[in-house]
N, C-alpha and C positions, 0 to 999 in steps of 0.2 A: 699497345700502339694507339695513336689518336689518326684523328685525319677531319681536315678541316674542311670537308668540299660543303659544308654549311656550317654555320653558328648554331649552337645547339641542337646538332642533329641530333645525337638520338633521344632526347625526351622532346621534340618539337617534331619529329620523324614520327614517334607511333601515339605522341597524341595525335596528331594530324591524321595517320591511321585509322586510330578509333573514330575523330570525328567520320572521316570518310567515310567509313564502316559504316555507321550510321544513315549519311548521306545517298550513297552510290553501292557498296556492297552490303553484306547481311553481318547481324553480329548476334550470337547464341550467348546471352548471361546465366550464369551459373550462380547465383547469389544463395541458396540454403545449402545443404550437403545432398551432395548426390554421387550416386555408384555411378561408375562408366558401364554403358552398356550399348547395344547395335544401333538405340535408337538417340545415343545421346550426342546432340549439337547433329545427327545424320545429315540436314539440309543443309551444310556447309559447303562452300567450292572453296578453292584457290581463290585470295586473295579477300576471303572474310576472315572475320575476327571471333575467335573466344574470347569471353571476358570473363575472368573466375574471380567472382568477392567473396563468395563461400567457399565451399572444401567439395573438390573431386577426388571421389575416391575410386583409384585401381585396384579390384579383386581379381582380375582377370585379364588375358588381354585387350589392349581397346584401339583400334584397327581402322574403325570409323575414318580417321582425318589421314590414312595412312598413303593415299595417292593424291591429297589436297596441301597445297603449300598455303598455312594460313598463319595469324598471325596469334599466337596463345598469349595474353594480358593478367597475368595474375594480378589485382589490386587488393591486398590485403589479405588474401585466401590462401590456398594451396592447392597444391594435386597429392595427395598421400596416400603412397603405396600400402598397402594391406597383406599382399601378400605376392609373390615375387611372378611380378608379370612384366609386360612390354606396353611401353605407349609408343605407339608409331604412331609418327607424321610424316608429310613430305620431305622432299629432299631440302625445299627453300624456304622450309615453316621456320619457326622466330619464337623463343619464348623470351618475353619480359616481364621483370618483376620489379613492383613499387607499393608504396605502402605499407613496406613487412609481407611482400606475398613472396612464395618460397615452394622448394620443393621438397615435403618432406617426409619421412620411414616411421608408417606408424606401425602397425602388430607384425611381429616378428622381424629379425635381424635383418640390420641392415646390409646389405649382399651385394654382388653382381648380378644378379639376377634380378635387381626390380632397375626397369634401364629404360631408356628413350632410345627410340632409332629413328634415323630420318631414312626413307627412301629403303629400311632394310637394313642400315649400318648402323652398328653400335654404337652411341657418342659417348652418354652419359651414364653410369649407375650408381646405384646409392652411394656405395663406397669406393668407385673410380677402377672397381676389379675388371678380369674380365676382360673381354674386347675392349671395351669403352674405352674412350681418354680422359676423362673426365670424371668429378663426382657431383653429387645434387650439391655439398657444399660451395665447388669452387664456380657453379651457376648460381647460386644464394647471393655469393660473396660480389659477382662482377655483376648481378640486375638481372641474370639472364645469360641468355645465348643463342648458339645457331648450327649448323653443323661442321662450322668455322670454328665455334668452343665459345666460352664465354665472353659475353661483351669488353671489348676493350678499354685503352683509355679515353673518354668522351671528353673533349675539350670544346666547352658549351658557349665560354668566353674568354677571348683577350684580347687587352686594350692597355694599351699606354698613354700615359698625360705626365703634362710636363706641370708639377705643383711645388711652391715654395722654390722654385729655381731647381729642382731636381726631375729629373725623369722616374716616374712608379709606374711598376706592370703590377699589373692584375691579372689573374685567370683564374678558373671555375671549372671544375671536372666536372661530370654528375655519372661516372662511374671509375676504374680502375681496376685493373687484373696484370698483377704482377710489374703494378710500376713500379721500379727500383727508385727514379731519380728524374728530376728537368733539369737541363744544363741552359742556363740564360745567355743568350751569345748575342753581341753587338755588331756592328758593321758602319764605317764612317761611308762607303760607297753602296749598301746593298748587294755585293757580292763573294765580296771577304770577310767571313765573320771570324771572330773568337770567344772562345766560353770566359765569361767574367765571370760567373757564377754557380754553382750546385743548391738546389734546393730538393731535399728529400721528397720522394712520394708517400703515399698513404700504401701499398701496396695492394691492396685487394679493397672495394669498396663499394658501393650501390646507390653512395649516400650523395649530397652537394657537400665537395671540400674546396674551401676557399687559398688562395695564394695570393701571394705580393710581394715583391721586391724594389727596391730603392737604389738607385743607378744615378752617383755624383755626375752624371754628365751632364751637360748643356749646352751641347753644340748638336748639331743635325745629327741624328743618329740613325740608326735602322737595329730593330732587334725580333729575333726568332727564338721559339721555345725548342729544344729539342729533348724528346720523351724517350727515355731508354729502360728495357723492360730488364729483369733479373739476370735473362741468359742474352744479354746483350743485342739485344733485336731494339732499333731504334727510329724514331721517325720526326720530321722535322712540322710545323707551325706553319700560317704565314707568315708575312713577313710585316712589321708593322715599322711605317716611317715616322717621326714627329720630329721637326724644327727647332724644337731647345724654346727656351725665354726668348722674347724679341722684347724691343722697345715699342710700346703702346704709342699710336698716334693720338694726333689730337681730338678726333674725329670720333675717340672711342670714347673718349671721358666728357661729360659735361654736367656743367653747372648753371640750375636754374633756379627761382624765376634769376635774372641779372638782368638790367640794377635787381634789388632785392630791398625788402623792407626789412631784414634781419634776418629771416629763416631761409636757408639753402640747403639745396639739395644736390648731392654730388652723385652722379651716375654712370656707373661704369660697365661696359657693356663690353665684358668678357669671361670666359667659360672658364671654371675648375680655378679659382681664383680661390687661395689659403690664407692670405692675408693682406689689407689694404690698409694703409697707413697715412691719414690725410693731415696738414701742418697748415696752420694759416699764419702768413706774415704780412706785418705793413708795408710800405714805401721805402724806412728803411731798413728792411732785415726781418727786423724785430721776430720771434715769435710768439703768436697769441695764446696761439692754442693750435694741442695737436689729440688728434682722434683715430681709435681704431673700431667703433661699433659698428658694425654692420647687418644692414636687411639685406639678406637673400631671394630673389625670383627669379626663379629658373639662371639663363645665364647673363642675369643683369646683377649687380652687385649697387647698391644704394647707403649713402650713411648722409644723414641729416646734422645739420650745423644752425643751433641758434646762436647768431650773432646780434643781436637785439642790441643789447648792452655796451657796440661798441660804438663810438664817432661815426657819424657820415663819412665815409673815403671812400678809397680805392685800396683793396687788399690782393694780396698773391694766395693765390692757393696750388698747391705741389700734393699731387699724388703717388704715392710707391705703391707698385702689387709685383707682392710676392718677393721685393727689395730690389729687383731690379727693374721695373718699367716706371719711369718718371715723366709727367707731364705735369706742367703749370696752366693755370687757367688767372686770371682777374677777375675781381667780382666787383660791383661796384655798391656801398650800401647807400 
């Protein structure tokens, strides 16, 4: 399941964490290898941070953070059981994994018996036996977890634009745990949608996967991602509006210096622009010359015209973006 009550919440969620950590609460790194023991990270409360780049290792049980809701950061490292004991945390502690950090079964099998509990209850064990509901793998696989189970589907970004006269979505997970599928559904009022389309999930993931779709529409739309997990548990996006292609005012395109001594510059001053196709004609018709180079900055769009070589006049100049917005300008040389 996703849930959008921010834009990349959860890698902008516990980095912002860490920083914090840093900031305002306390944060214990773990960077060579180290055994858990009574005194290890012991000055921790609620609401600081472990941060593990090296390897923790469980011989025993490790109890320490066991009435402390904090936030476990693996980057790169591990916590690896050695031999079949319990890591207890709070009930509302968090582990996240980035980098390749992991949780993993080093000397001897891997069991129900090397496990996490939050608050006393069994979530996770090596091999999902046991009380647990979970294994260290299907935490590997979704970044982490909580005593919720593994981090869900994180939907970090989506956005639609309307380019080349077509509507394209985009979205960005930066986790997944058991997405089967997004269903892409449109709405000409914002209230009544329909699914236009199915695009597969990645199923289980930790990693950034990228998506996009291309929707022949061009008229006002409204479109929502809706995310359905294996056993059918589902949850819906915002909702995102966009106005289709318009026609370009005059007021966005222009051409300068005019008069001109031959060199013009034609400058167009709109976003997510795919193609601009510029035609110069005389007095009567004629066409001179037609040009599609373009410099890009930021959302200015610019293409340069040396007319040097032609007669003193008065010329038309007609611009297309993206085939359908047309504006003429005069130039005078």
């Amino acid at each position: 399941m996703f849930n959008f009550v921010a834009i990349k919440k959860i890698l902008i969620t516990f980095i912002a964490l860490v920083v914090q950590s840093l900031a305002f609460a306390a944060t214990c790194t773990i960077s060579g290898s180290v055994t858990a023991s009574a005194t290890t990270c012991n000055t921790l409360s609620t609401g600081d941070t472990m941060l593990i780049t090296g390897t923790l290792t469980i011989n025993a049980n490790y109890n320490v953070q066991a009435s402390n809701d904090i936030v476990f950061i693996i980057d790169g490292g591990s916590i690896t059981w050695s031999s079949n004991a319990d890591l207890n945390a709070g009930h509302n502690s968090t582990f996240v994994f980035i980098n390749g950090g992991a949780l993993i079964s080093g000397a001897g099998s891997c069991n129900a018996s090397k496990r996490i509990l939050f608050s006393g209850t069994s979530i996770v064990s090596c091999n999902g036996g046991g009380t647990a509901l979970y294994s260290f793998a299907q935490y590997n696989t979704a970044g982490g977890g909580s005593v919720a189970g593994p981090l869900p589907v994180e939907l970090i970004k989506f956005e639609v634009k309307n380019q080349g006269g077509y509507n394209k979505l985009f979205w960005v997970t930066a986790s997944e745990y058991n997405n089967s599928h997004f269903e892409i559904q449109n709405s000409s009022d914002g209230v009544n949608f329909i699914t236009i389309a199915k695009i597969n999930g990645a199923g289980n993931s930790n990693q950034l996967i990228y998506y996009s779709y291309v929707d022949s529409s061009k008229s006002i739309s409204y479109y929502r991602l809706k995310q359905i997990d294996f056993n059918g548990s589902f949850e819906y996006s915002k909702v995102i509006k966009i106005s289709g292609q318009k026609n370009i005012s005059i007021n966005e395109v222009s051409v300068f210096p005019n008069p001109s001594n031959g060199k013009i510059k034609i400058e167009i001053i709109i976003p997510d622009i795919q193609n601009i196709q510029v035609t110069l004609y005389d007095k009567q018709g004629k066409t001179i010359l037609s040009q599609s180079s373009i410099e890009y900055f930021d959302d200015i769009s610019i293409i340069s015209l040396d007319l040097s070589y032609l007669p003193t006049d008065i010329y038309f100049v007609q611009t297309i973006v993206d085939q359908k917005a047309i504006v003429t300008k005069l130039v005078k040389l």
